[in-house]
C-alpha positions as CSV (number, residue, x, y, z in Angstrom):
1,X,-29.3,9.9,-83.8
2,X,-31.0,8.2,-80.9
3,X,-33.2,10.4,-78.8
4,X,-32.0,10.9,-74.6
5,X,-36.2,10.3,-73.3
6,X,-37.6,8.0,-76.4
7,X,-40.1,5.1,-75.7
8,X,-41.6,3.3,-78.5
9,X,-45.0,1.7,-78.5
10,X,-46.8,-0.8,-80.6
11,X,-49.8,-2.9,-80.1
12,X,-51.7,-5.6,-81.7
13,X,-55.5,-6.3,-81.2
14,X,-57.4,-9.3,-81.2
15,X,-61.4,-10.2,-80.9
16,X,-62.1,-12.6,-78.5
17,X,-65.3,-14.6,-79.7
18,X,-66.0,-16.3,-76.9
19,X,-66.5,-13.9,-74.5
20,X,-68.6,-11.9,-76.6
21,X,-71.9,-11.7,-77.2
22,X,-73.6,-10.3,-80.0
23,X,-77.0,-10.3,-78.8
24,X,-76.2,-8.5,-75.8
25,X,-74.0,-5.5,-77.9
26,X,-70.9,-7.6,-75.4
27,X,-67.6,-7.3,-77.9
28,X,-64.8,-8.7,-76.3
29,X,-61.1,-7.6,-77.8
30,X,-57.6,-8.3,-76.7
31,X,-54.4,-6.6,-77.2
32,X,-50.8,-7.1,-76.7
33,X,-48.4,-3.8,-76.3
34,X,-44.8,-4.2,-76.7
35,X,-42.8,-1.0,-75.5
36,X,-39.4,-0.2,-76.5
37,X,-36.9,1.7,-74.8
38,X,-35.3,4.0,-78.0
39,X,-33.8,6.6,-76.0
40,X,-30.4,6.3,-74.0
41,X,-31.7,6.8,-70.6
42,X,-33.0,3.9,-68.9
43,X,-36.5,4.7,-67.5
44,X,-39.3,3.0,-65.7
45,X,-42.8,3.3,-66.4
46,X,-45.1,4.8,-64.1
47,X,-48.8,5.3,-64.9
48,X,-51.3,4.2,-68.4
49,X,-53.7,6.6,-69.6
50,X,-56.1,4.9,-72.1
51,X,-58.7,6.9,-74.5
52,X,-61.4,3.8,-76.0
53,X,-63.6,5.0,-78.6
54,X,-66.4,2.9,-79.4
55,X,-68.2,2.9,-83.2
56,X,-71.1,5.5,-81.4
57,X,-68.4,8.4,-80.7
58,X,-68.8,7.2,-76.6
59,X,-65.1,8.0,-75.0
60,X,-64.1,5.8,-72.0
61,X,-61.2,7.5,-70.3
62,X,-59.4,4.6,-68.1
63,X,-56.0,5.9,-66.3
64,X,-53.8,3.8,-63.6
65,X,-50.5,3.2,-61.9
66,X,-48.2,0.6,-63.8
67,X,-49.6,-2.1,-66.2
68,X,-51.3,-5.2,-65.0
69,X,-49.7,-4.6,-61.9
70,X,-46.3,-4.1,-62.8
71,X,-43.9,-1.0,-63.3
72,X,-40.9,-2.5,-66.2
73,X,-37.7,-0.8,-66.0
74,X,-36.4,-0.9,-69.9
75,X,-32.4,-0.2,-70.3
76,X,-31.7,1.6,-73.5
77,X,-32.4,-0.9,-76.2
78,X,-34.6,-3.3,-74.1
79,X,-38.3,-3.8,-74.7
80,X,-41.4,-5.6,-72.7
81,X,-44.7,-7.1,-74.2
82,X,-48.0,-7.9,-72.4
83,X,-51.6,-8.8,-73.1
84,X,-54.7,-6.8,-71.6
85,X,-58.0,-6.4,-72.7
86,X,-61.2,-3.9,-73.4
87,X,-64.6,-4.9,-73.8
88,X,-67.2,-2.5,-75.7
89,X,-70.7,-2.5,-76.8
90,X,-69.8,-2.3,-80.3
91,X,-68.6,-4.6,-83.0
92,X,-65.4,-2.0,-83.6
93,X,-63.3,1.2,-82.0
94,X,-60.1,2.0,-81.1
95,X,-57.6,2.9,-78.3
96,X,-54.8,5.1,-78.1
97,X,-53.6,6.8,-74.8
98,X,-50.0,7.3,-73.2
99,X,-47.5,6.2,-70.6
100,X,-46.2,8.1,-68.3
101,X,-42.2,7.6,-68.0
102,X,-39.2,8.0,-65.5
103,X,-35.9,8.1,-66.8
104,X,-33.3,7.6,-64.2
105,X,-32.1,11.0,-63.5
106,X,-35.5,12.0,-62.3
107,X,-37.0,13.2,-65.3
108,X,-40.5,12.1,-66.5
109,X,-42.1,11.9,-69.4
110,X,-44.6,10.7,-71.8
111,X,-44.3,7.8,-74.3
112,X,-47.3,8.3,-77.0
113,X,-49.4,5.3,-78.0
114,X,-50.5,5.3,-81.4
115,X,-54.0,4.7,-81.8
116,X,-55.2,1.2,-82.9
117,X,-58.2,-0.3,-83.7
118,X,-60.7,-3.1,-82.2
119,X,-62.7,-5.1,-85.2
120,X,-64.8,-7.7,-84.6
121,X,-65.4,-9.5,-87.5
122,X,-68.0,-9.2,-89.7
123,X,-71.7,-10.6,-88.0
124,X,-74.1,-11.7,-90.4
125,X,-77.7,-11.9,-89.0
């Protein structure tokens, strides 16, 4: 039984070695999000809210209208996938957050995004 207001998220993460730099605690990661439209009310996205979590316990709260620049409209059934990226002082961490959602009748709500995880891989000294 399909859900009226449902959004599902799921991302991927990659590190990005040549932007990063060990020596200066620089870890570059990149991720790709696809987001789903599960319900049966078509609904655009609105705003992000991001919570990043580096391997020290240091939060970085990052919120924002639309993602890289855009605000997708998903019909029931329809999904869209893009690539951003976070850069911490740590070799690993994670990110999890939220979007904020407008179905077409007006009402909004959030679509949860899971937490995942950035991993650099191992560094040997």
């Amino acid at each position: 039984m399909s859900q009226t207001y449902h959004i599902t998220v799921s991302a991927e993460a990659f590190y990005q070695e040549a932007e990063s730099s060990v020596a200066e605690d620089r870890y570059a990661f990149a991720y790709r999000i696809t987001i789903r439209n599960t319900g049966s009310a078509p609904a655009r996205l609105l705003s992000r809210h991001w919570i990043i979590t580096d391997a020290n316990g240091r939060v970085q709260e990052v919120r924002g209208m639309g993602v890289i620049g855009e605000h997708p409209h998903l019909q029931p059934g329809e999904s869209y996938s893009y690539t951003s990226g976070a850069m911490l002082n740590t070799p690993y961490g994670s990110m999890k957050g939220s979007y904020r959602m407008e179905a077409d009748d007006g009402h909004a709500f959030d679509a949860d995004i899971p937490e995942f995880h950035l991993l650099a891989p191992r560094v040997l000294h």
